[in-house]
ROTORDREN-291958 format. One record per residue (C-alpha): x, y negated, z negated. Coordinates in steps of 0.02 Angstrom, whole numbers, padded with zeros to 5 digits, always signed. Example, Ala and Ser with C-alpha at 12.3 -4.5 7.8 and 13.67 -1.06 7.14 Angstrom:
BEGIN
+00615+00225-00390 +00684+00053-00357 
This chain:
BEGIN
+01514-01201+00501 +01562-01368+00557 +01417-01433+00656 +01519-01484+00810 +01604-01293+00817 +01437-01231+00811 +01375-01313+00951 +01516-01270+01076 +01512-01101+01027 +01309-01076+01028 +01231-01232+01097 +01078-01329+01032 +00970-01206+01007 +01057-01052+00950 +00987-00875+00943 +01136-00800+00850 +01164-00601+00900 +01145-00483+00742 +01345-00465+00756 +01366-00635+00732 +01238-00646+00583 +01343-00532+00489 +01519-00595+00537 +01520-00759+00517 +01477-00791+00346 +01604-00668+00306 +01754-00750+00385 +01688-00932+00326 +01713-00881+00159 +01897-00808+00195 +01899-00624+00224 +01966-00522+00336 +01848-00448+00441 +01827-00273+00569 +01664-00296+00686 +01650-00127+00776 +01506-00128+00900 +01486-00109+01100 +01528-00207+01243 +01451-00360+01279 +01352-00395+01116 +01449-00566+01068 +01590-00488+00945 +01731-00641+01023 +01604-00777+00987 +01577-00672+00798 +01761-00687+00748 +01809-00843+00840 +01684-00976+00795 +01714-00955+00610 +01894-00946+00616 +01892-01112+00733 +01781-01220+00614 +01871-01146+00457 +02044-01226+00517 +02001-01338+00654 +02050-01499+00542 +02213-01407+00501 +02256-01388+00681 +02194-01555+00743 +02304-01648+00583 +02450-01555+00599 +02459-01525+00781 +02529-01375+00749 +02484-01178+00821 +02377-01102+00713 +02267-00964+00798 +02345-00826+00881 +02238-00707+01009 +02301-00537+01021 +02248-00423+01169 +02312-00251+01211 +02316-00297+01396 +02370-00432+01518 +02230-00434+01621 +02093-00455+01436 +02213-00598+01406 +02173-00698+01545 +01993-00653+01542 +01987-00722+01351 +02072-00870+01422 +01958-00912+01565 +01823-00882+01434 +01831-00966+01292 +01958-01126+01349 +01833-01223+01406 +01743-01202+01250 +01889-01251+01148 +01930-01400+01245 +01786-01468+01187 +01849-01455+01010 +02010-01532+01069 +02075-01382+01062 +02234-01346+01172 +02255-01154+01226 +02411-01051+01317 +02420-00888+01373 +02598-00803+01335 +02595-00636+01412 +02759-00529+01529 +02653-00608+01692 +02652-00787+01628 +02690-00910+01523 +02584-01081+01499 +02660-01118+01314 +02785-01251+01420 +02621-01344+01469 +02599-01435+01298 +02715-01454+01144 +02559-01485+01013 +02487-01294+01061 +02338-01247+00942 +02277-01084+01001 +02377-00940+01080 +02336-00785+01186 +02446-00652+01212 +02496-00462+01193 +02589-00373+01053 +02740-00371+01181 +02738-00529+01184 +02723-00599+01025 +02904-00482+00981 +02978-00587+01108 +02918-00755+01019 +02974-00674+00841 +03137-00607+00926 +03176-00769+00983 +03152-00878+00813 +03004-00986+00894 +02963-01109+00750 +02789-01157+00793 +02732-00977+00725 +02747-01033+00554 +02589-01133+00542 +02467-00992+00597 +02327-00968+00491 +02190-00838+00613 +02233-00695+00710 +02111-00587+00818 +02161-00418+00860 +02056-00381+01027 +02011-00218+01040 +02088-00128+00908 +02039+00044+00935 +02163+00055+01099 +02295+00023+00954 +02237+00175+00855 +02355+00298+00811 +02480+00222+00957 +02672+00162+00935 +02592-00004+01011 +02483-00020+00858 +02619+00031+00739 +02744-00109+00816 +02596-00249+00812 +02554-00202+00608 +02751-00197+00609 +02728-00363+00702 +02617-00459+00592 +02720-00405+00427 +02849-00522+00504 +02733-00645+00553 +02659-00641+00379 +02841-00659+00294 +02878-00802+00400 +02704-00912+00405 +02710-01069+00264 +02505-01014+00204 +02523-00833+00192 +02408-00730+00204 +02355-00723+00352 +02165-00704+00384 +02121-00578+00514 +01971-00520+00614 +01988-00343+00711 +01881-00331+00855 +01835-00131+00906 +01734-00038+01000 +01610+00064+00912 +01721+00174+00829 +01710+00315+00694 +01812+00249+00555 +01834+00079+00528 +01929+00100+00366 +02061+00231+00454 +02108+00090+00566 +02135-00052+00441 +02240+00085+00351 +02358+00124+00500 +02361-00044+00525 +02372-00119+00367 +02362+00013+00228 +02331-00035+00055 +02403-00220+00080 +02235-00293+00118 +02042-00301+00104 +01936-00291+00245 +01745-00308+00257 +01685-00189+00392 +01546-00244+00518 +01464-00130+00623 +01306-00142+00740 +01221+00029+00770 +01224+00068+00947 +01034+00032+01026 +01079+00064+01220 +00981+00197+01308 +01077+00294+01412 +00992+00350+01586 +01119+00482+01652 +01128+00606+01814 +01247+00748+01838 +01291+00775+02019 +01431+00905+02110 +01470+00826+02258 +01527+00982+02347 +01612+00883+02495 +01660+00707+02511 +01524+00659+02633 +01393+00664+02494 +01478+00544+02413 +01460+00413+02537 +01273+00445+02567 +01230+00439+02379 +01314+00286+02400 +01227+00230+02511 +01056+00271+02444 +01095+00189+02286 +01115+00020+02393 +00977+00043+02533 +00840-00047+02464 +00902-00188+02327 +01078-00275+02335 +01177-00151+02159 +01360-00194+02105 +01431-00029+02083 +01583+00018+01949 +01650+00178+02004 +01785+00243+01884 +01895+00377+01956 +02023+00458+01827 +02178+00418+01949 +02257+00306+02061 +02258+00445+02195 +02076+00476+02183 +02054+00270+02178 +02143+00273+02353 +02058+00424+02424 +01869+00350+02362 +01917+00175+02435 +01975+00234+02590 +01818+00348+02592 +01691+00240+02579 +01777+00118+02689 +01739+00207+02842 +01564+00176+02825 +01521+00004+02918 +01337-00022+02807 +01472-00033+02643 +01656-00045+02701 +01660-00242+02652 +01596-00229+02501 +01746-00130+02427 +01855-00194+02310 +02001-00071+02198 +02072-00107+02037 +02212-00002+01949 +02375-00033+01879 +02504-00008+02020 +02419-00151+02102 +02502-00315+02089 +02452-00442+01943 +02378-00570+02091 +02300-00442+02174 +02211-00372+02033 +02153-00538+01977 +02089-00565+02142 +01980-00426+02144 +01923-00467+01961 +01875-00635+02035 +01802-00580+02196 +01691-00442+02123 +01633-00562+01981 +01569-00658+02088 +01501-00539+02232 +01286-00499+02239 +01335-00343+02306 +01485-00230+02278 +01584-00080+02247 +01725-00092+02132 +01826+00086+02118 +01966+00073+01979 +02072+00187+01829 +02042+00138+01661 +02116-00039+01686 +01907-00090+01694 +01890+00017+01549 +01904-00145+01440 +01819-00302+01421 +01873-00411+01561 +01729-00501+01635 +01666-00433+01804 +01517-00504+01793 +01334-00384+01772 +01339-00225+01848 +01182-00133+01889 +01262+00065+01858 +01409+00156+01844 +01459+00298+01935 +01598+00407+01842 +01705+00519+01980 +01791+00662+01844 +01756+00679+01669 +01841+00558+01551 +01933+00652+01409 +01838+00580+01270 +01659+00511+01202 +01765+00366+01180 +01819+00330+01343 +01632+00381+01419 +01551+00233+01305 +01686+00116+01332 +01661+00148+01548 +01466+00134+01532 +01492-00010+01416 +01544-00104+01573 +01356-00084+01635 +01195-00203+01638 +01212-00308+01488 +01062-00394+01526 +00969-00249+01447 +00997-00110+01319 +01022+00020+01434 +01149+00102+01535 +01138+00195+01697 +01279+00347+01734 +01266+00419+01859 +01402+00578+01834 +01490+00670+01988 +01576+00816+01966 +01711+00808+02119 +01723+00920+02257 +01895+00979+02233 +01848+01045+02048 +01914+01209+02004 +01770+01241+01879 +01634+01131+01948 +01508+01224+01834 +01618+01168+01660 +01634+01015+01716 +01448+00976+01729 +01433+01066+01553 +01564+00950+01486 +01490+00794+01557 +01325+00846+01466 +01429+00871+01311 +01496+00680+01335 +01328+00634+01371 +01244+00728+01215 +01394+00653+01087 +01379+00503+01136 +01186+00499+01120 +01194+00566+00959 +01316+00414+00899 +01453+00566+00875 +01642+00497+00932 +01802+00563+00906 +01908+00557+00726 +02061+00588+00708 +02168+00532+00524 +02284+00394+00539 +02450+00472+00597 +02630+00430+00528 +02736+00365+00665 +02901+00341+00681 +02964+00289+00881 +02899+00089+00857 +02992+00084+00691 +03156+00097+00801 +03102-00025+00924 +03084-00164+00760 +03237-00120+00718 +03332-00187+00861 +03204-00333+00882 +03243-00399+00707 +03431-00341+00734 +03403-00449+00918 +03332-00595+00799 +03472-00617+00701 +03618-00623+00847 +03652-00451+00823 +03733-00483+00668 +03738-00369+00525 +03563-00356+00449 +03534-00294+00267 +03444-00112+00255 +03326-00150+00120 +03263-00332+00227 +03223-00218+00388 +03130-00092+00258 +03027-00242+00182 +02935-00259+00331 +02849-00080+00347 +02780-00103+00160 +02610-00039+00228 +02679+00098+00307 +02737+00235+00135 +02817+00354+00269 +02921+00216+00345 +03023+00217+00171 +03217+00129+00163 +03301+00314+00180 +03192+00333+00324 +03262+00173+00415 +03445+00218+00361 +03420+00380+00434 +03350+00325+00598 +03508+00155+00605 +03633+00298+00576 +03569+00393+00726 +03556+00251+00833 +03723+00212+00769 +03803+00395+00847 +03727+00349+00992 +03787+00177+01019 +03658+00067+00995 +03687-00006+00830 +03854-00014+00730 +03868+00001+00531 +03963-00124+00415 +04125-00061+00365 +04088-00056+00167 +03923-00157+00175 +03722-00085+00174 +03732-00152+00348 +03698-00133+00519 +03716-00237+00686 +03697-00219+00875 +03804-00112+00987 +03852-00104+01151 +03699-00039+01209 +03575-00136+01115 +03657-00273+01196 +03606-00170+01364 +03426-00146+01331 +03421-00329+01303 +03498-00377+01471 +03382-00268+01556 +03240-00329+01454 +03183-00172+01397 +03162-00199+01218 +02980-00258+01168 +02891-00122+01248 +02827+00051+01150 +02738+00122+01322 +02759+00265+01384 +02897+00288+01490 +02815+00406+01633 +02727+00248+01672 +02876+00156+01722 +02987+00221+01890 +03153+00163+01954 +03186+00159+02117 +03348+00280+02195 +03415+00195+02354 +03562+00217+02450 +03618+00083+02557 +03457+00015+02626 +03363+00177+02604 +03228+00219+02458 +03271+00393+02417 +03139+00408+02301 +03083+00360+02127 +03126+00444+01947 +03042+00399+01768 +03130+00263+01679 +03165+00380+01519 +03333+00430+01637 +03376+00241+01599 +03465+00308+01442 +03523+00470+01508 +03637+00386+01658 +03759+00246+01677 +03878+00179+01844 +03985+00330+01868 +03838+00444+01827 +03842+00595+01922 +03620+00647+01958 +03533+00785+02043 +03400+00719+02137 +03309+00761+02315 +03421+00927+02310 +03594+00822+02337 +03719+00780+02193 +03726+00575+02205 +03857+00453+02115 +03773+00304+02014 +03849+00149+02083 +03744+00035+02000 +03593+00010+01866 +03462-00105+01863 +03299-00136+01771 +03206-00061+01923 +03326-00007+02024 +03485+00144+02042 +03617+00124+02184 +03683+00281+02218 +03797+00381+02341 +03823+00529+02397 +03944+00657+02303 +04011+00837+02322 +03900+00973+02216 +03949+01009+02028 +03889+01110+01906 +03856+00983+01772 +03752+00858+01860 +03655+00776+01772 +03451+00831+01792 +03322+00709+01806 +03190+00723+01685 +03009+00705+01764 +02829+00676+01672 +02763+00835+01612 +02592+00733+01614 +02472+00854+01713 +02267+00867+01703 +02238+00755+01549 +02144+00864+01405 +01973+00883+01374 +01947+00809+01191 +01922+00972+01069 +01773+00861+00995 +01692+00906+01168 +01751+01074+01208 +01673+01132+01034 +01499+01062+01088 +01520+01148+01245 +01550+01317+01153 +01353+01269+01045 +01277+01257+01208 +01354+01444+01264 +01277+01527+01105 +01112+01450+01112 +01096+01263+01087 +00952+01180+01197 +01014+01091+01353 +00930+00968+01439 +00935+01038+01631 +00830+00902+01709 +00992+00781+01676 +01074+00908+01817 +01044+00888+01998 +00953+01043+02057 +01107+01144+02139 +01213+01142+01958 +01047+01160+01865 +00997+01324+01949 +01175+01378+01912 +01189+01316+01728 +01011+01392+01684 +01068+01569+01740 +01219+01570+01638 +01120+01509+01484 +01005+01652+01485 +01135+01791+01461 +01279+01669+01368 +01238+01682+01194 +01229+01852+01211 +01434+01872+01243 +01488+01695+01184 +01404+01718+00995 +01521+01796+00863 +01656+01837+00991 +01796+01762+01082 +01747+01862+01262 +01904+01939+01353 +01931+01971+01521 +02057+02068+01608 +02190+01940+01735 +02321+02032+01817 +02444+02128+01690 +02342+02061+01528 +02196+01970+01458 +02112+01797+01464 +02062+01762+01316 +01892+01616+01323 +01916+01511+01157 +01860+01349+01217 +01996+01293+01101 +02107+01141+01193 +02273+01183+01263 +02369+01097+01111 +02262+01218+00995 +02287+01382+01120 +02475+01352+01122 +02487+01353+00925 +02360+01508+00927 +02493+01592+01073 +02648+01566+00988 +02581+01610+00801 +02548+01777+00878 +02709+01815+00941 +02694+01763+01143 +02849+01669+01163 +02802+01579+01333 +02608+01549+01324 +02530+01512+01459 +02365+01428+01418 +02232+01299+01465 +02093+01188+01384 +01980+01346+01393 +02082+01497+01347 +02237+01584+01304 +02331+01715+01425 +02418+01886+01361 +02483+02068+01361 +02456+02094+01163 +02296+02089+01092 +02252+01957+00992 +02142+01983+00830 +02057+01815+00789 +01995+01863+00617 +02196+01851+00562 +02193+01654+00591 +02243+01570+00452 +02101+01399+00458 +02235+01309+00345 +02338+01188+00465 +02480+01176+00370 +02524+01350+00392 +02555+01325+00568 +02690+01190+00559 +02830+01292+00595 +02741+01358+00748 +02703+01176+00784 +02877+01122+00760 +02942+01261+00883 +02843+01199+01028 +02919+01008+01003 +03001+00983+01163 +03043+00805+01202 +02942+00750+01362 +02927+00593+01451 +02764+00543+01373 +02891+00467+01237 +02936+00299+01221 +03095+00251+01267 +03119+00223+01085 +03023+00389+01019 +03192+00468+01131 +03327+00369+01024 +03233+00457+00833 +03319+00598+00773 +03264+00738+00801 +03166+00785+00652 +03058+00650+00655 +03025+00678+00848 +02952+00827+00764 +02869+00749+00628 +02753+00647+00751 +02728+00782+00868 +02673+00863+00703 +02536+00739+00665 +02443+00763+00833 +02408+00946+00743 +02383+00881+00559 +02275+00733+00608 +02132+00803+00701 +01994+00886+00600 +01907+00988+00755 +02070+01083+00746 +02012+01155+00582 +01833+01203+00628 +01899+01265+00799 +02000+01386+00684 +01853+01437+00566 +01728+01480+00717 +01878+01591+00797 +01920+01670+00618 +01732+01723+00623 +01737+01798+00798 +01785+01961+00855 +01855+01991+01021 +01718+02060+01170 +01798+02155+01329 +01666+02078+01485 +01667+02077+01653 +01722+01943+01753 +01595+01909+01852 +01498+01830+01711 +01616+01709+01646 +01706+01689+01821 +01656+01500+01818 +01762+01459+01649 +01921+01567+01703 +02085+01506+01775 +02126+01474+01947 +02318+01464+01996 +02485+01560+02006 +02530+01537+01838 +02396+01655+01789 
């Protein structure tokens, strides 16, 4: 490494972190490179420094943009920036940030390094920016949020522009993860077969020092609270798994004079400013109580924190790691401390599933699921390559040469998906030629600048206002559905769409008809427990030890009880018991796998949840089939298009809608040993008062 790179990056007296030992030498001699390991061990400084000294005289000659900085959010962007710039200036290094919030690439025409999101490197691709062709790095910033995600498909689709457009192709690469399990099914849904990868990983060494609490009323969460931070000054992360509960904790804990000015909240509704205000502000606090979503989730610097305090279960081992990660890095260990809410419907399986979490993660056991064919960001290429070229007619087979690492993604495929798109008025075909250009209402989607982004639209709302009154809000997927003239159901009146915006529909009032259009609203409810955890939850009900002591003394009492007698009706049977005009069947299968289980067995409108299955018929479990692929057609039934899509996921056919709905089944291997242990159960009639704690509460039951 060039002496002058190593001393920005590590100072005079270095005492490089195992991470870096392994990495560097690696990407020094060329490779590409994934380092999967946990927060706060020094994976930036492992991928950068290399990449820096091995073209730093290529930048600095050629004044030219040569490392590019990809982050899956705004707010890691400008952390990375405040970070590592003033290293880099050093090295006469000039950095940007390019990201939907701002824009500092204006600041300096001889740009070397670049940090941005996958959004926003589209729009510099879209928009024929020359300077791209003289990058040699790129760092993909925590690549495991890109897993199996139409963001992750559009940045691999992404960089197999970038890669046919850059004057030294290849591009070398370093992937920066979270400890993951599978490095190599990531660099193959990234990147499949194309190119070679050396994998890093660093064993996880952190202890983790955990508590489970049920806070059975609200008050006990300020005087915990307040313990915690009666003797020594603490900075507190408390991650709640909503914006609601962010508000209700905030304003909570704000009542209480000893800690109300030490609050600070962080989610994404919040304004950019604000946010990075409170990033700031809590950074540099003593003391103080940060409550946020899973915006913190990720690396942003906010400074050490001396515990974490999870409100809810996360939904995966994943996401538990990733939120204690965000603990005292000053040592190897983490505290959690784990509180089961008051309003919980099943208090008791939630402290069971936060010991699952716990016991996973311990055990170095995360989530895998098989790198999933996707189709939705494929469509969203389309018209940014289509927007590239002035909406002029674009070659089939030049579109197709981009998704090379992607077998699925063939040139039928992408004819297929233009001819739909085509129907429905987005794209236009050549009269005799393999062709295809923009349409009226590609040219739409660009106006309203809603064509470089593959989230979710449930996240995004438009307002409804009439005259100078805010009706109310819908999800942006009715973007496509309605137009000026529109006629929409909404707040039980029939309305006329006057005008359409990007976040905003004008609308007035109009006489009642039958064919209104309906607004279509998030289906999104209780996220789902991870079937990873659910099936560990299940070992513990037929006899696997338990730690109690990690249980406050209320739930432990509780849990201990049930233990005694659980193996006794949980082993070798899926227990029953009778709910109103049927059975509740306990399978502790996931809602996704209940459904499937439902509907192969004839029950046309299943009504299920994470831990069981409702019905009138019984249900003989030693039928099940354990070979997925003999489910597909019951799979394919239960497609329904949802909100959860993309706005581009809503313009594929139909079939392959289906075909990635399809993969969420196909892709996850608990699915299959969920499906053995039921085959090997028979079904036990018991009474309710010993698995009361695990069955349903609600109407639709």
């Amino acid at each position: 490494m060039l002496p002058e790179v190593f001393k920005a990056f590590f100072g005079e007296f270095p005492n490089l972190k195992p991470v870096q030992e392994k990495s560097i030498p690696l990407l020094l001699k060329g490779k590409n490179v994934i380092i999967s390991a946990n927060t706060g061990v020094g994976k930036t400084e492992a991928a950068l420094a290399p990449l820096i000294s091995r073209y730093l005289n290529y930048a600095l000659s050629n004044n030219c943009l040569t490392w590019l900085y990809i982050t899956p959010t705004k707010a890691l962007a400008n952390d990375i920036y405040y970070r590592i710039e003033p290293i880099l200036s050093k090295l006469h290094i000039k950095t940007a940030i390019r990201h939907g919030d701002k824009d500092e690439t204006y600041k300096s025409k001889d740009l070397h390094f670049l940090i941005t999101t996958p959004e926003s490197l589209d729009v510099i691709l879209c928009r024929g920016n020359k300077s791209i062709r003289y990058i040699r790095g790129i760092v993909l910033d925590e690549v495991h949020l890109l897993y199996n995600t139409q963001r992750g498909l559009q940045t691999s689709l992404l960089i197999s522009r970038l890669n046919k457009q850059i004057i030294h192709p290849p591009l070398q690469i370093a992937c920066l993860s979270a400890t993951i399990s599978s490095c190599e099914n990531i660099i193959y849904f990234l990147f499949g077969n194309s190119m070679d990868f050396e994998i890093v990983t660093i064993p996880s060494e952190r202890v983790i020092e955990s508590k489970i609490f049920w806070t059975k009323s609200e008050r006990e969460i300020v005087e915990l609270i307040k313990k915690i931070m009666q003797d020594d000054p603490v900075k507190l992360l408390i991650f709640a798994n909503s914006r609601k509960q962010c508000d209700r904790l905030s304003a909570l804990l704000s009542q209480n004079e000893q800690i109300a000015h030490h609050i600070f909240t962080h989610y994404s509704s919040l304004s950019t400013k604000l946010r990075e205000e409170t990033e700031r502000e809590f950074n540099k606090s003593k003391v103080g109580i940060c409550i946020a979503t899973s915006t913190l989730e990720f690396g942003i610097d906010i400074g050490d924190i001396d515990g974490v305090i999870l409100y809810g279960t996360p939904t995966s081992v994943s996401s538990f790691l990733q939120r204690i990660g965000r603990g005292n890095r000053r040592s190897n260990k983490s505290n959690a401390i784990c509180l089961v809410p008051s309003e919980s419907r099943k208090p008791v399986l939630e402290a069971l599933i936060f010991y699952a979490i716990i016991d996973l993660a311990k055990e170095g056991i995360i989530e895998k699921t098989s790198p999933k064919k996707l189709y939705g960001a494929m469509v969203q290429q389309i018209f940014s390559i289509i927007t590239a070229n002035k909406g002029n007619y674009i070659k089939v087979k030049d579109i197709a040469s981009i998704s090379i690492n992607h077998p699925h993604l063939t040139e039928d495929v992408i004819e297929e998906i233009l001819t739909h798109t085509s129907e429905a008025g987005f794209t236009k075909p050549h009269g005799f030629k393999y062709k295809f250009g923009a349409d009226e209402k590609l040219y739409s989607l660009i106006d309203y600048r809603l064509i470089y982004s593959n989230f979710p639209m449930q996240l995004q709302e438009i307002i409804v206002t009439h005259g100078n009154k805010e009706i109310g809000s819908i999800p942006s997927i009715n973007f496509l559905r309605i137009a000026p003239g529109s006629v929409i159901r909404f707040a039980g009146k029939c309305w006329r769409v006057i005008n359409l915006d990007i976040d905003r529909v004008v609308v007035e009032p109009h006489p009642y008809i039958d064919d209104a259009l309906d607004i279509i609203y998030s289906d999104i409810g209780t996220p789902s427990t991870d079937i990873l955890i659910l099936n560990r939850v299940y070992e513990y009900l037929t006899g696997k030890d338990v730690n109690l002591s990690l249980f406050e003394k209320f739930i432990r009492n509780q849990i201990s009880e049930l233990l005694k007698y659980s193996p006794g009706i949980f082993t070798g049977a899926v227990p029953v018991v009778r709910m109103n005009h049927g059975f509740y069947y306990i399978t502790l299968a996931g809602e996704f796998c209940n459904r499937v289980i439902s509907k192969a067995n004839g029950i046309d409108h299943p009504i299920v949840d994470d831990v069981g299955l409702f019905s009138n018929k019984i249900i003989d479990f030693t039928k099940l089939s354990t070979n997925l692929n003999d489910y597909l057609d019951v799979v394919t039934d239960l497609f329904t298009p949802s909100s959860s899509l993309t706005l581009f996921q809503s313009l594929l056919p139909e079939k392959l809608k289906q075909k990635e709905f399809i993969e969420e089944w196909l892709c996850n291997s608990e699915i299959e040993k969920t499906l053995k242990r039921l085959k090997m159960s028979n079904t036990k009639l018991v009474p309710m008062e010993y698995v009361s704690w695990l069955t349903p509460q609600g109407e639709k039951f």
